[in-house]
N, C-alpha and C positions, 0 to 999 in steps of 0.2 A: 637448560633454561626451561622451566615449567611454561605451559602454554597457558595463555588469557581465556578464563571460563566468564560466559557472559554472564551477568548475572539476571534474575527474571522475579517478579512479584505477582503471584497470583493472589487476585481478591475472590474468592470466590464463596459464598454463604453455606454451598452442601459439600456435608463432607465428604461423600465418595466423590465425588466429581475433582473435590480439591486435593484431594489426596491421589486420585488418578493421575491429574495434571502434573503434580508434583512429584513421585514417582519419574515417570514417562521422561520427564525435563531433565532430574538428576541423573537418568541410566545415560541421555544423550550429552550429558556434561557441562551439564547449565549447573551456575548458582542458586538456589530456589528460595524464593521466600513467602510463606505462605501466611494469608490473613483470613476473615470470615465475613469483614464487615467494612463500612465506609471510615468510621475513627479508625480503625487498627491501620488501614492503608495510610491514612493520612498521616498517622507517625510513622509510619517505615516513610514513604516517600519523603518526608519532611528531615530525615535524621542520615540517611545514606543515598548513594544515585543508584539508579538499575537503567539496564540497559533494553527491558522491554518490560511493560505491565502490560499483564491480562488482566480486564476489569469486567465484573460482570455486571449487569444494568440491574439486575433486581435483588440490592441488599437488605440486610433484614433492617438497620438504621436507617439507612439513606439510599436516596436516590445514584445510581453508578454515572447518570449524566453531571451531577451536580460535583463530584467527588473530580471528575474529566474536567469540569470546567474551572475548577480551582487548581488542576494538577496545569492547564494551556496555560492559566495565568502565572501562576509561579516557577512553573518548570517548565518552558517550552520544547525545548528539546528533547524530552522523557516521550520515546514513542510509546505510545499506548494502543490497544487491540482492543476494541470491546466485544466480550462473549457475553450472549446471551440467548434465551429460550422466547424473547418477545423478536419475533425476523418481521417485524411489519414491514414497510415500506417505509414510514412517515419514522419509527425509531432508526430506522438505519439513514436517512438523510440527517437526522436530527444530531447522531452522534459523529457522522463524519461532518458534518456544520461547524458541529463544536469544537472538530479539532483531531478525532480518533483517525489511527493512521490505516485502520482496517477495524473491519465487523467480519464476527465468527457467527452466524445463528445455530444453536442447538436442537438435535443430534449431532456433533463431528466427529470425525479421524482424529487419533491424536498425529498421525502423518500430515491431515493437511494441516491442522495449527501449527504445526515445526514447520512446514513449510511456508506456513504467513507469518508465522515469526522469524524465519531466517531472512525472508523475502523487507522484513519491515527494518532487521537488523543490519543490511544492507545499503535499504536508503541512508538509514543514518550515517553508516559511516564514510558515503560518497559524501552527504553535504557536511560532515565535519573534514574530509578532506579534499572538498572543493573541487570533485570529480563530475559533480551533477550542472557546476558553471557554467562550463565549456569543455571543447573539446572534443574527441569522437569517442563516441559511448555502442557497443558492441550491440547489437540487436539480433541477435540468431546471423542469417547468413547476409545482414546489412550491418554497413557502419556510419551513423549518423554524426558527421560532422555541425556539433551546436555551432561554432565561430567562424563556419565557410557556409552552414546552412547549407549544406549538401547531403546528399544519401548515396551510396555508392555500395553495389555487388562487391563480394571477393575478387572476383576478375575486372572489378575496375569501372564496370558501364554504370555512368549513374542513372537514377529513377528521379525523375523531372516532374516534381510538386511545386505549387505554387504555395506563392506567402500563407495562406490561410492553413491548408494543410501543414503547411511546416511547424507553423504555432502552435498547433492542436497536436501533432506528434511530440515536440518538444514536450507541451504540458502533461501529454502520459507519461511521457520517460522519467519524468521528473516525480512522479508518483507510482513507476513500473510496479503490478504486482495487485494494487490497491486500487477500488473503485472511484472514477472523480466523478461528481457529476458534471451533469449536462448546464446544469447553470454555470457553475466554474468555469469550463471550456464554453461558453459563449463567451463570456468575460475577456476570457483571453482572446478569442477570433479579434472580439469587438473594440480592443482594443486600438487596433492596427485597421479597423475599416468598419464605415460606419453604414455598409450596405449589408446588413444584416437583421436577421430571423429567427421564428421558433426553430427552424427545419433546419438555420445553416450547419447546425452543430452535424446533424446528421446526414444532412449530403457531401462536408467534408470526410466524418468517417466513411462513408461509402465510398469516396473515392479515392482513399489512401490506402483500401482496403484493395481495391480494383486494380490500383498502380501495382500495389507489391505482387500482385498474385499473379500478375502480367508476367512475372519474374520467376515467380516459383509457385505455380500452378494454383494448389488450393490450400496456401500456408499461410493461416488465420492469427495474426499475432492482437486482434482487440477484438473483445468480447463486449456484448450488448452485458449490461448488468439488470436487471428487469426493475424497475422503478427507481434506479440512480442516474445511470449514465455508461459509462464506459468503462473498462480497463485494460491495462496492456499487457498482455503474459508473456512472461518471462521466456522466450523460447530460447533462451542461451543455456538456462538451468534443463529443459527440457531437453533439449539436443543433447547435453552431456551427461544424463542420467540412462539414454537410450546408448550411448555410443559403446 
């Protein structure tokens, strides 16, 4: 039986760049389909599904937010990556706002984009099979039970967070990989309790950070993102790339 090649659409206007990407993708066994501009994309995505778009923010037609905000309206489930050369602050909130499941800014690795693209291709197909609900979901050398709202070592001793934390880990996991911000995760705090702050978001991560590390010394699983918020890295991918 032949194996399932994902398939991938890069928008991107320069041609080395697009022709790199595309390359790189098809030696690692991606489907590739490559375009230049905001109309070319809009008929591939509109005529077949892909299982990940690179989109780049500065097309020579249009706008790459604008092209994202018609892709969330019609194709929700089509994760999208936006690469691009403008890394402000204000464009990287703007495009994860809109909807992108991750921001690339240029110079990159073509290793870390295969790695935000496996990392993005992942989510998806926990929440197409209904992995990311419930249930206990592997976190390096924790397992977070979503439906007991537990967290528990290999050997069994759990690590004892309260409600706030719990909601705010949940909310990473559930975007493992990918930047959320800091507005989103008040949102979710503040849901559940209505003693809340600019700060709460960040004295919860500090002390989810403190609980795990109580456990296993100085093992960093969320990273500050510098003018978004937070992310939760993968350290199940990372333990087994080292092992």
């Amino acid at each position: 039986m032949a194996s399932h090649k994902n398939s991938l659409l890069v928008v991107e206007d320069e041609e080395a760049t697009r022709a790199l990407i595309t390359t790189y993708f098809r030696n690692e066994g991606f489907m590739v389909t490559a375009c230049e501009d905001g109309m070319s994309a809009r008929l591939e995505i509109s005529s077949r599904e892909f299982d990940v778009v690179l989109m780049d923010v500065n097309l020579p037609d249009d706008d790459g937010f604008e092209v994202l905000r018609e892709v969330r309206a019609n194709y929700p489930a089509t994760p999208v990556i936006m690469v691009t050369s403008r890394s402000t602050e204000i464009d990287t909130v703007l495009g994860l706002e809109l909807g992108a499941d991750d921001y690339v800014a240029k110079p990159f690795s073509l290793p870390e984009l295969r790695a935000r693209v496996r990392t993005v291709l992942r989510r998806a197909t926990e929440k197409q099979s209904g992995n990311d609900s419930a249930g206990p979901v592997r976190l390096g050398k924790w397992l977070v039970d979503l439906t007991r709202r537990e967290i528990t070592e290999d050997d069994g001793n759990m690590v004892r967070v309260t409600r706030g934390e719990f909601d705010l880990l949940s909310a990473l996991l559930k975007y493992r990989g990918a930047p959320v911000s800091r507005d989103f995760l008040l949102d979710v705090v503040s849901a559940n309790s209505a003693d809340t702050s600019d700060r709460t978001v960040d004295t919860l991560i500090s002390r989810i950070r403190a609980k795990l590390r109580e456990h296993h010394n100085d093992t960093l699983i969320i990273e500050t993102v510098r003018g978004i918020g937070y992310r939760l890295i993968d350290v199940t991918r990372n333990q087994d790339k080292g092992a």
